[in-house]
TORDRENGU-540948 format. One record per residue: residue number from 0; residue in three letters; y, z, x negated of N, C-alpha, C in turn. Coordinates in nm, 4 decimals, always signed. Example, Ala and Ser with C-alpha at 12.3 -4.5 7.8 and 13.67 -1.06 7.14 Angstrom:
BEGIN
pt n->0	res->Ala	nc2->-0.5690	nc3->+0.7800	nc1->-1.3190	cac2->-0.4500	cac3->+0.7800	cac1->-1.2300	cc2->-0.3300	cc3->+0.7800	cc1->-1.3200 $
pt n->1	res->Ser	nc2->-0.2250	nc3->+0.7080	nc1->-1.2850	cac2->-0.1060	cac3->+0.7140	cac1->-1.3670	cc2->+0.0030	cc3->+0.7870	cc1->-1.2900 $
//
This chain:
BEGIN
pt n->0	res->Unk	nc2->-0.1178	nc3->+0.0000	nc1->-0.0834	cac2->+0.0000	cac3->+0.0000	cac1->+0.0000	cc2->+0.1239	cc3->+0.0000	cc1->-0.0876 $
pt n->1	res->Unk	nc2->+0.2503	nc3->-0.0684	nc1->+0.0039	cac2->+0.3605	cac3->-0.1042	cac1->-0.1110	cc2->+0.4101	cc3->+0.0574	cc1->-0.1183 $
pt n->2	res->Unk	nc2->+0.4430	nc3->+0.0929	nc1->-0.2243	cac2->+0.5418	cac3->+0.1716	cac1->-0.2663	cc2->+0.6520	cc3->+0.2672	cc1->-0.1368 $
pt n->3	res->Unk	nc2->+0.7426	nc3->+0.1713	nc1->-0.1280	cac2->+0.8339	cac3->+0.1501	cac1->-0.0276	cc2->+0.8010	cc3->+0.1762	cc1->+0.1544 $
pt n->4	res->Unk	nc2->+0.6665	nc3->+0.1622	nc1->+0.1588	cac2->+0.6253	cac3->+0.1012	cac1->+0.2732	cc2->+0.6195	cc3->+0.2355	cc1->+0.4046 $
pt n->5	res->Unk	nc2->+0.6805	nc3->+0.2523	nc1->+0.5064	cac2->+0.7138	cac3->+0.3824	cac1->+0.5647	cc2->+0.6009	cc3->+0.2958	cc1->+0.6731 $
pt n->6	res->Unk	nc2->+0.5235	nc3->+0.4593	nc1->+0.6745	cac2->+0.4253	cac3->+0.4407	cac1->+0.7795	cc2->+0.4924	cc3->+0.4093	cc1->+0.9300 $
pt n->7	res->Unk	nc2->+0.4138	nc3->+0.3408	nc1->+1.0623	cac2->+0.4991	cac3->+0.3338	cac1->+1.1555	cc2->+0.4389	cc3->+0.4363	cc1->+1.2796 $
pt n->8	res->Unk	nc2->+0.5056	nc3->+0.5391	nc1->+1.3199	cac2->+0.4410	cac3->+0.5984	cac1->+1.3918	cc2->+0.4913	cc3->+0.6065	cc1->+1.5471 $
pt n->9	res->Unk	nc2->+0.3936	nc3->+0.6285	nc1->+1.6659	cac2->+0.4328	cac3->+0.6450	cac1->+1.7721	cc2->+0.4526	cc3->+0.7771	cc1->+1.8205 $
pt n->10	res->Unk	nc2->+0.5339	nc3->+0.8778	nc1->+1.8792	cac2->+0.5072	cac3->+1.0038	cac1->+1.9143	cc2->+0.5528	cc3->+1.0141	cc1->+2.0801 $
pt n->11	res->Unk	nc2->+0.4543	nc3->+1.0403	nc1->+2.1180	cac2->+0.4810	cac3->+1.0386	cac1->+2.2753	cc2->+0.4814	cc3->+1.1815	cc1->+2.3256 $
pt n->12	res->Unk	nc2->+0.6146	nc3->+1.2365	nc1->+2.3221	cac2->+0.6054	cac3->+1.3893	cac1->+2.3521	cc2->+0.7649	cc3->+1.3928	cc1->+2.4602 $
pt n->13	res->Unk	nc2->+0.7288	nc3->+1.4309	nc1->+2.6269	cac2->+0.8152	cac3->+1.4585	cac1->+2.7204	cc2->+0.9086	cc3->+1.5544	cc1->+2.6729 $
pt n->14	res->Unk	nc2->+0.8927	nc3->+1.6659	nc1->+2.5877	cac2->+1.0172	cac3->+1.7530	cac1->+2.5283	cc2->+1.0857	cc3->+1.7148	cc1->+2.4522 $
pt n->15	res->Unk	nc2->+1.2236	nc3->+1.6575	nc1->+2.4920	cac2->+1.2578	cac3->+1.5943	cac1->+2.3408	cc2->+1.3262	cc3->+1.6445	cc1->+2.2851 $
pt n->16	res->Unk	nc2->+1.3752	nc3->+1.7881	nc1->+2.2975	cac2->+1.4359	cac3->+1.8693	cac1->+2.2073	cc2->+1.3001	cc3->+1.8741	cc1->+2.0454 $
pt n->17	res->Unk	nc2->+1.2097	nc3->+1.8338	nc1->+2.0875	cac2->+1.0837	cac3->+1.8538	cac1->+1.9913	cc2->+1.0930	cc3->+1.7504	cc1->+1.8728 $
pt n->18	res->Unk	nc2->+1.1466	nc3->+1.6786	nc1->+1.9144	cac2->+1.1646	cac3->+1.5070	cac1->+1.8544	cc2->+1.2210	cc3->+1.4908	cc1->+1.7391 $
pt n->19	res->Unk	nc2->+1.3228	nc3->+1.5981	nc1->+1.7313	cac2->+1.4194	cac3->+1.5971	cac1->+1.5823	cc2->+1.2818	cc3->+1.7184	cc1->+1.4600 $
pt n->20	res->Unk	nc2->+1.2678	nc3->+1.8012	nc1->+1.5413	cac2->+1.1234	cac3->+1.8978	cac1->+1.4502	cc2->+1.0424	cc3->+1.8097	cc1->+1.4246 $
pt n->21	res->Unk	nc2->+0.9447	nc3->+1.7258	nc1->+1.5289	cac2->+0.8586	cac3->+1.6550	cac1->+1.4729	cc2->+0.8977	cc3->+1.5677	cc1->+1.3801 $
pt n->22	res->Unk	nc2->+1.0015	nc3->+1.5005	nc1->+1.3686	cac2->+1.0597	cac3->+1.4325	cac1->+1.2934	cc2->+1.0622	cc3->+1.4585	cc1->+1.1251 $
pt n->23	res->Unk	nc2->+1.1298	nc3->+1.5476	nc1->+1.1152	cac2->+1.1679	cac3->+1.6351	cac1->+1.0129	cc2->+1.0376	cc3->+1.6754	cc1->+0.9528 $
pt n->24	res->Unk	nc2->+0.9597	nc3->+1.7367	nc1->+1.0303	cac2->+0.7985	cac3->+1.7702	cac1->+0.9516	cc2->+0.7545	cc3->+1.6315	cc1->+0.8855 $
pt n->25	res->Unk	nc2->+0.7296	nc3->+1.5454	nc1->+0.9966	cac2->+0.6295	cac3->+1.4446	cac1->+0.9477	cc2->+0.7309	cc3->+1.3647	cc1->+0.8084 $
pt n->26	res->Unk	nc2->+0.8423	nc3->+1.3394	nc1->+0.8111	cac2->+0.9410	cac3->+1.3333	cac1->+0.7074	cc2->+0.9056	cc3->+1.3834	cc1->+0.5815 $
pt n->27	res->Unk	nc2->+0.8841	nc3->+1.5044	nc1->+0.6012	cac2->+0.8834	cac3->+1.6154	cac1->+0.4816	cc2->+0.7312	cc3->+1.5296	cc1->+0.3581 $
pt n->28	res->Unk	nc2->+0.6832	nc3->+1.5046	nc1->+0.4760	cac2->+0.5329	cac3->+1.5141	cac1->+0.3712	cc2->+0.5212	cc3->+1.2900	cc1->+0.3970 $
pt n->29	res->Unk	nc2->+0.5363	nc3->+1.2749	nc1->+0.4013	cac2->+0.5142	cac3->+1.1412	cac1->+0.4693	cc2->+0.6241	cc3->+1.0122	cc1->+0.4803 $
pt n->30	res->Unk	nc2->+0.6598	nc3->+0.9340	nc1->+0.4264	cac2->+0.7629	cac3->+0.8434	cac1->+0.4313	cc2->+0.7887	cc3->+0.7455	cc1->+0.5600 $
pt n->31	res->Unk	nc2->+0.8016	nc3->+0.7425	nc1->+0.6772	cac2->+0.7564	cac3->+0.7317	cac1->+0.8411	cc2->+0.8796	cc3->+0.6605	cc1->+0.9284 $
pt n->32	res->Unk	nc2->+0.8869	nc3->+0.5955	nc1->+0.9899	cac2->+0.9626	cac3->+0.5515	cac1->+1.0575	cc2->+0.9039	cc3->+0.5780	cc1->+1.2331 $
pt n->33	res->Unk	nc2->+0.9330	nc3->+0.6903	nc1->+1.2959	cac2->+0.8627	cac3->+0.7127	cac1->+1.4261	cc2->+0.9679	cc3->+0.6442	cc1->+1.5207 $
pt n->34	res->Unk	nc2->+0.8968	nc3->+0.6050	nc1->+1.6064	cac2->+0.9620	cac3->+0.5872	cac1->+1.7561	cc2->+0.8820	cc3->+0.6838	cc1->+1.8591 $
pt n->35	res->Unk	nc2->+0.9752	nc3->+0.7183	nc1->+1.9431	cac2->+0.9520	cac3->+0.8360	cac1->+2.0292	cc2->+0.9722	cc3->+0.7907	cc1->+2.1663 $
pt n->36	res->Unk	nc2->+0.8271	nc3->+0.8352	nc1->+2.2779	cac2->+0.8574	cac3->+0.7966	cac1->+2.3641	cc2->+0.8447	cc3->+0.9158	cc1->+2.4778 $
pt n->37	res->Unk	nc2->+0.9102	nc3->+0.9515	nc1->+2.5798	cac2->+0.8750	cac3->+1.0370	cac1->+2.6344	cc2->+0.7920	cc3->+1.0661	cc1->+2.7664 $
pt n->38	res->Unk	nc2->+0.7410	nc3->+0.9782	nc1->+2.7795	cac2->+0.6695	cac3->+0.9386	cac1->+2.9018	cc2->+0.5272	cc3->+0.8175	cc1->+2.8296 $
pt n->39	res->Unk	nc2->+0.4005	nc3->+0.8622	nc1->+2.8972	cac2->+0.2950	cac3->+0.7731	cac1->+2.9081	cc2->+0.3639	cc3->+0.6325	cc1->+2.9386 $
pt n->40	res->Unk	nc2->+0.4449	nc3->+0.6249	nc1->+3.0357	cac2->+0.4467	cac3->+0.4902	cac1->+3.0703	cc2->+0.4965	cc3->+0.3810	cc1->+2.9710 $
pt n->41	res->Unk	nc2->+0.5811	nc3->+0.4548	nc1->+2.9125	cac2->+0.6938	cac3->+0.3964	cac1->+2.7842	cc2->+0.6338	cc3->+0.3857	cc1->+2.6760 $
pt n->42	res->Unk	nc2->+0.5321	nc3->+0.4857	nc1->+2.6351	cac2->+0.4322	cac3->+0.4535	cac1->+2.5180	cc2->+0.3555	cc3->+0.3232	cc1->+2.5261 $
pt n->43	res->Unk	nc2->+0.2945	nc3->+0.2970	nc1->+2.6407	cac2->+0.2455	cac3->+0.1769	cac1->+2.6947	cc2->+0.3192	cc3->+0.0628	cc1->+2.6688 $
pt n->44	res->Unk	nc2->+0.4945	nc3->+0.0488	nc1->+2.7383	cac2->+0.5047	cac3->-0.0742	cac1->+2.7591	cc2->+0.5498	cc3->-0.0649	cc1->+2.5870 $
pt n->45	res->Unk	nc2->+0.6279	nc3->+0.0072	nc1->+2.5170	cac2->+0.6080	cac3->+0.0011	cac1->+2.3384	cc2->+0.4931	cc3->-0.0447	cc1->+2.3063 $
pt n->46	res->Unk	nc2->+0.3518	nc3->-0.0280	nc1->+2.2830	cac2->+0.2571	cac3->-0.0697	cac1->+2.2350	cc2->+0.2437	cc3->-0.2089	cc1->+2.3142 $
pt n->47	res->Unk	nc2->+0.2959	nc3->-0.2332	nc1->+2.3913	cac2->+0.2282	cac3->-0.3787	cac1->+2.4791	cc2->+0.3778	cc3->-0.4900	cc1->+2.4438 $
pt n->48	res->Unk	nc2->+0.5059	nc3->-0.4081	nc1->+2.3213	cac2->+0.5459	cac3->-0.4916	cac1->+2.2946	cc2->+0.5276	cc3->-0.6119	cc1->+2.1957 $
pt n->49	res->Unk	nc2->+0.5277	nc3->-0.7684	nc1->+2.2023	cac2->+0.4986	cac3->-0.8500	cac1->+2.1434	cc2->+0.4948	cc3->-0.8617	cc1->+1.9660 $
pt n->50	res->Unk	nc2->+0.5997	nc3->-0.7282	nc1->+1.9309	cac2->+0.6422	cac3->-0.7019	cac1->+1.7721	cc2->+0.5911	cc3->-0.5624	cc1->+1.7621 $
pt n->51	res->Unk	nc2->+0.5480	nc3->-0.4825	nc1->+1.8341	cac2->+0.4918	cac3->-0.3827	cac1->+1.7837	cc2->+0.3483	cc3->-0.4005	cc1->+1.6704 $
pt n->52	res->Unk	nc2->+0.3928	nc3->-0.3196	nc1->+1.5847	cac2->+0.2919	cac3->-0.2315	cac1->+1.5441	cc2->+0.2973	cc3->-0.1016	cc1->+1.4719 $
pt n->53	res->Unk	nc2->+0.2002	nc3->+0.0170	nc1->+1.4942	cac2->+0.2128	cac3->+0.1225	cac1->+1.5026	cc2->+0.0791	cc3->+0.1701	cc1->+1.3801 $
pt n->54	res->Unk	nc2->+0.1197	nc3->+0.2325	nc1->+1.3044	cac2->-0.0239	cac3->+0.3127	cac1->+1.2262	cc2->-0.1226	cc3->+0.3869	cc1->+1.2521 $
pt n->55	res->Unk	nc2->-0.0278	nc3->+0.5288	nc1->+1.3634	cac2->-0.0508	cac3->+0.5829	cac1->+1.4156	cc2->-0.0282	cc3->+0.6118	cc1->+1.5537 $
pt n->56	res->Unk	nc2->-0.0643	nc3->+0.6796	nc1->+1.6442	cac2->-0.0002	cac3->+0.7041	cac1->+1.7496	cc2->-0.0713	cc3->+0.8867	cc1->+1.7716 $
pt n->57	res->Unk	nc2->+0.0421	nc3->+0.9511	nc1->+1.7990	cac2->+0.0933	cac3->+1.1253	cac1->+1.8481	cc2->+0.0839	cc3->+1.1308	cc1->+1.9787 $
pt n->58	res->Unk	nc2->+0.0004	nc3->+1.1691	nc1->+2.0478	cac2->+0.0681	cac3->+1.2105	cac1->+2.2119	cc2->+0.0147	cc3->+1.3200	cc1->+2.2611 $
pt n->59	res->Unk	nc2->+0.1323	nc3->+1.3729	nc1->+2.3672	cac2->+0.1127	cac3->+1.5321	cac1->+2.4119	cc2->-0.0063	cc3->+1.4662	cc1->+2.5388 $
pt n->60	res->Unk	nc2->-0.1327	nc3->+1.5814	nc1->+2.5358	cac2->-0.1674	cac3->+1.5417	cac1->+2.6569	cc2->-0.0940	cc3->+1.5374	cc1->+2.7748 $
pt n->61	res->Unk	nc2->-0.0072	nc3->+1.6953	nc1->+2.7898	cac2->+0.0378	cac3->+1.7018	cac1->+2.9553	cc2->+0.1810	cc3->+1.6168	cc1->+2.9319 $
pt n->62	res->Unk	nc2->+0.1530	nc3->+1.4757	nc1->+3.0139	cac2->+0.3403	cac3->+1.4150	cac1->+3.0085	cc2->+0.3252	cc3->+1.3970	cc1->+3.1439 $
pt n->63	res->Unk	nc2->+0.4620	nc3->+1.3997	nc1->+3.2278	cac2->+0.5170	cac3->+1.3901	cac1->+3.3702	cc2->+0.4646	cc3->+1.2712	cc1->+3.4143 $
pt n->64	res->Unk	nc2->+0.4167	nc3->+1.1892	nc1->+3.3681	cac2->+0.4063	cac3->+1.0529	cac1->+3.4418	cc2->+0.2248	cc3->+1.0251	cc1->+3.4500 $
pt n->65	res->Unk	nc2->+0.2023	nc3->+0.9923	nc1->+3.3250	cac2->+0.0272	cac3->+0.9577	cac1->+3.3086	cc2->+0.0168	cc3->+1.0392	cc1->+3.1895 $
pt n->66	res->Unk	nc2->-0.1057	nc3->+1.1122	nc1->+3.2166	cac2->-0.1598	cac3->+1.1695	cac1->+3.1092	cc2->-0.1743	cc3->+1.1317	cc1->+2.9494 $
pt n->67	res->Unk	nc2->-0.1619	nc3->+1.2093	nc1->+2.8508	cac2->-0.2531	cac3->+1.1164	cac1->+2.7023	cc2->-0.3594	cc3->+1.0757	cc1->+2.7253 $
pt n->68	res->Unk	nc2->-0.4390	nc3->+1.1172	nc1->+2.8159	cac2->-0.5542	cac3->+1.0692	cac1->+2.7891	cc2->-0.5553	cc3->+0.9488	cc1->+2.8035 $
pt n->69	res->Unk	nc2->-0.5033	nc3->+0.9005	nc1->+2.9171	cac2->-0.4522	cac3->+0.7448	cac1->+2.9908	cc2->-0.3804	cc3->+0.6866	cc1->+2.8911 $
pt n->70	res->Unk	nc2->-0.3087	nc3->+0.7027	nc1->+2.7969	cac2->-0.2582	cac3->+0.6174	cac1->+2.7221	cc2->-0.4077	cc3->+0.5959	cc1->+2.5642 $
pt n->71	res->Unk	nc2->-0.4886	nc3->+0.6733	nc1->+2.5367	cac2->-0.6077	cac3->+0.6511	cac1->+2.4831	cc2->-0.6863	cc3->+0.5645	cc1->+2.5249 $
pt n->72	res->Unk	nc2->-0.6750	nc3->+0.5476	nc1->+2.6614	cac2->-0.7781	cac3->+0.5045	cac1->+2.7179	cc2->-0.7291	cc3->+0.3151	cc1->+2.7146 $
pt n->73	res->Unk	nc2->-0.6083	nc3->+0.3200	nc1->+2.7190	cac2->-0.5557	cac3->+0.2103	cac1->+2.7553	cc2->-0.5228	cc3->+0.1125	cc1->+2.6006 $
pt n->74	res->Unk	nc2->-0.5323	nc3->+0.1984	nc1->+2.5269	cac2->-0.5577	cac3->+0.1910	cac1->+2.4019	cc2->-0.6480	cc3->+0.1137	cc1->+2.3298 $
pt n->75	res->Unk	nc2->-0.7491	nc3->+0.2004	nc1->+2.3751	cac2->-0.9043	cac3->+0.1720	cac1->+2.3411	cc2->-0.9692	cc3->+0.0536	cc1->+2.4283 $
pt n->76	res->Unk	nc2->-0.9264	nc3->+0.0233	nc1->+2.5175	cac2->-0.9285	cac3->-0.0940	cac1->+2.6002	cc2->-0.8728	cc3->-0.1949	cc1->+2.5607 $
pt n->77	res->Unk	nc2->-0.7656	nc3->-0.2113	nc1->+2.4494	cac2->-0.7110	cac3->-0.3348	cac1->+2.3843	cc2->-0.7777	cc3->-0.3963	cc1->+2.2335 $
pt n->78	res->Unk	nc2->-0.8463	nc3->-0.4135	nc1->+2.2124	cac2->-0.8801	cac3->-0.4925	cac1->+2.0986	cc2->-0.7463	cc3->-0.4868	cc1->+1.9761 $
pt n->79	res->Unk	nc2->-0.6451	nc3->-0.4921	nc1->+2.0050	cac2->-0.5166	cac3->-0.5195	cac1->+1.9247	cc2->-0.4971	cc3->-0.3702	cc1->+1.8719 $
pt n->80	res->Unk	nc2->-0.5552	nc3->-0.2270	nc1->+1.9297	cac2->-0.5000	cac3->-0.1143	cac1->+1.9082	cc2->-0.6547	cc3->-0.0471	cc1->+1.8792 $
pt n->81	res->Unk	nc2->-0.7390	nc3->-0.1368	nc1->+1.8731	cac2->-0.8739	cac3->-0.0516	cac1->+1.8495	cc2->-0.8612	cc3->+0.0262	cc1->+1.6706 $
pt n->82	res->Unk	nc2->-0.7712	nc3->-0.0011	nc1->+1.6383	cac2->-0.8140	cac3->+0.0557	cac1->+1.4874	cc2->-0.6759	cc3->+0.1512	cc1->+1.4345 $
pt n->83	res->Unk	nc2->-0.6119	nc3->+0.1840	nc1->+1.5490	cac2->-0.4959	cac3->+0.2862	cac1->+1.5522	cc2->-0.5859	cc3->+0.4123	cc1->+1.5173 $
pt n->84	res->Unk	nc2->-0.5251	nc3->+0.5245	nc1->+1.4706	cac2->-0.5784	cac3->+0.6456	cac1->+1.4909	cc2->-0.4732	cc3->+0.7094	cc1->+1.6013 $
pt n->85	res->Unk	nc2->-0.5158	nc3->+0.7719	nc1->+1.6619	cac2->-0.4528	cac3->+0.8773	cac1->+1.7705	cc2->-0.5068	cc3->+1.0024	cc1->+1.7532 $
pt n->86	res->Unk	nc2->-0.3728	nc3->+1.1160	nc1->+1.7151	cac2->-0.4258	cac3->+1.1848	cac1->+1.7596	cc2->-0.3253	cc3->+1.2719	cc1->+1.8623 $
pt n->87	res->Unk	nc2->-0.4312	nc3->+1.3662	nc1->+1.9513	cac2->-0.3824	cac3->+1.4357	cac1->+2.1166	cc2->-0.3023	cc3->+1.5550	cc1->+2.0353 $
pt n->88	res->Unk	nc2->-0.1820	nc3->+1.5890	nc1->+2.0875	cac2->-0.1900	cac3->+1.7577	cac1->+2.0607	cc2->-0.1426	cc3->+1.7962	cc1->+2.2579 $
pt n->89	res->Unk	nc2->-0.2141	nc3->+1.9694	nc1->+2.2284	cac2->-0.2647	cac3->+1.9913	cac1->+2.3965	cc2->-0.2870	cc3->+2.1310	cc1->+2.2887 $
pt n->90	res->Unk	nc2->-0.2595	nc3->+2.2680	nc1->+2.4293	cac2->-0.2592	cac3->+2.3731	cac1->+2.3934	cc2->-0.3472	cc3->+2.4178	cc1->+2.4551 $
pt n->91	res->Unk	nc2->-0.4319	nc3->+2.3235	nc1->+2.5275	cac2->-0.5754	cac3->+2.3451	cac1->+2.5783	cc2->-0.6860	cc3->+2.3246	cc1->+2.4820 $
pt n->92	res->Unk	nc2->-0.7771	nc3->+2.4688	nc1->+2.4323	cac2->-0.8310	cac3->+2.4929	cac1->+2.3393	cc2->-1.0001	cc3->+2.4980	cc1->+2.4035 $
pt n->93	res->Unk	nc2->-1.0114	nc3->+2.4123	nc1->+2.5088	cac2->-1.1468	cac3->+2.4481	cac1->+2.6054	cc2->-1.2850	cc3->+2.3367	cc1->+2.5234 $
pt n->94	res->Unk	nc2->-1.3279	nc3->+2.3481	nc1->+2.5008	cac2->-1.4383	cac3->+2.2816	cac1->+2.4048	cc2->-1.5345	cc3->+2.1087	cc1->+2.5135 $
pt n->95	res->Unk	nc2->-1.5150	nc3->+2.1140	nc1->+2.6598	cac2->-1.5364	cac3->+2.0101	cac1->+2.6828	cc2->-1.4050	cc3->+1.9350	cc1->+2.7103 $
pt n->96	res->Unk	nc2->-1.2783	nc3->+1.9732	nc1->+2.7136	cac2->-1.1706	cac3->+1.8568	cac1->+2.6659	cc2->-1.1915	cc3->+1.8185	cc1->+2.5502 $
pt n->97	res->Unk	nc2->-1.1575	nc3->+1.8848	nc1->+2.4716	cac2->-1.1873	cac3->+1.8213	cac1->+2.3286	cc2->-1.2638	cc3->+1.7346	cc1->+2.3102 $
pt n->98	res->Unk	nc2->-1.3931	nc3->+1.7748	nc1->+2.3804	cac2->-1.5347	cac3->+1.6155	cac1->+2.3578	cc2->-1.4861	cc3->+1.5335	cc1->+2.4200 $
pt n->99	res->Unk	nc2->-1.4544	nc3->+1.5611	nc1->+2.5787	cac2->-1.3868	cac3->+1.4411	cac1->+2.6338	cc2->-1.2675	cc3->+1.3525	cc1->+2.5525 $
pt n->100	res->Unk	nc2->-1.2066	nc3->+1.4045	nc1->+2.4812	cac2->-1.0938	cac3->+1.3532	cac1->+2.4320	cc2->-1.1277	cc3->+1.2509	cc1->+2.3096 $
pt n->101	res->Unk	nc2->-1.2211	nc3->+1.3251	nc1->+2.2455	cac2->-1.3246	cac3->+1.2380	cac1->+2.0825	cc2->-1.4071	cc3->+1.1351	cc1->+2.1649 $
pt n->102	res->Unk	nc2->-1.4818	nc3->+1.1212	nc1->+2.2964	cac2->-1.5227	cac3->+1.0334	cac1->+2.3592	cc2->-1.4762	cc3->+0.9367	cc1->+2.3776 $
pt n->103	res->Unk	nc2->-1.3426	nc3->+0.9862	nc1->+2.3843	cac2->-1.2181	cac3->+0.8479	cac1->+2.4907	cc2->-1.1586	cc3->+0.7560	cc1->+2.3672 $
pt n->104	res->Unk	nc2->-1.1590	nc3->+0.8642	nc1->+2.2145	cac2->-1.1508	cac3->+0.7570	cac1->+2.0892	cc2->-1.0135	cc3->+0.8213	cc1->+2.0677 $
pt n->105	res->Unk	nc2->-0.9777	nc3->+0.9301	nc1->+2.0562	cac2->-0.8549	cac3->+1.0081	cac1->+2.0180	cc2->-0.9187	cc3->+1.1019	cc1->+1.8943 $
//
């Protein structure tokens, strides 16, 4: 990888007072250019834009509109995003979400 080259990340988190922290962390350790979306739906139509591409993709499970999981799922259903890594953050610590969630390809 070039030198120069800032990873491109997606972070889909409805709090966006959170946005400048997450920012700043992933910054700290990581050379990154994130776009932030705050809603499932918006993560979607971003990834379904014609110039996107993303390295990674961040999403809170609980968002106001469609779940993370739904944006995994919709994900994993595209051939174009099959080799993204995602990962969920969720303060639900229950051991069959989690499988469900490694199932769905998060």
């Amino acid at each position: 990888m070039e030198q120069d080259r800032k990873f491109r990340i997606l972070f889909v988190e409805d709090i966006t007072r959170y946005h400048t922290l997450f920012a700043d962390e992933i910054n700290s350790v990581l050379p990154a250019d994130i776009q932030f979306a705050d809603r499932g739906t918006k993560a979607i139509e971003f990834l379904n834009s014609p110039t996107s591409h993303y390295d990674l993709v961040i999403c809170d499970l609980g968002l106001p509109d469609i779940a993370g999981d739904e944006v995994v799922k919709h994900m994993r259903a595209t051939p174009r995003y099959d080799h993204i890594p995602i990962i969920i953050l969720t303060g639900d610590s229950n051991q069959s979400t989690q499988s469900r969630l490694f199932s769905l390809g998060a």
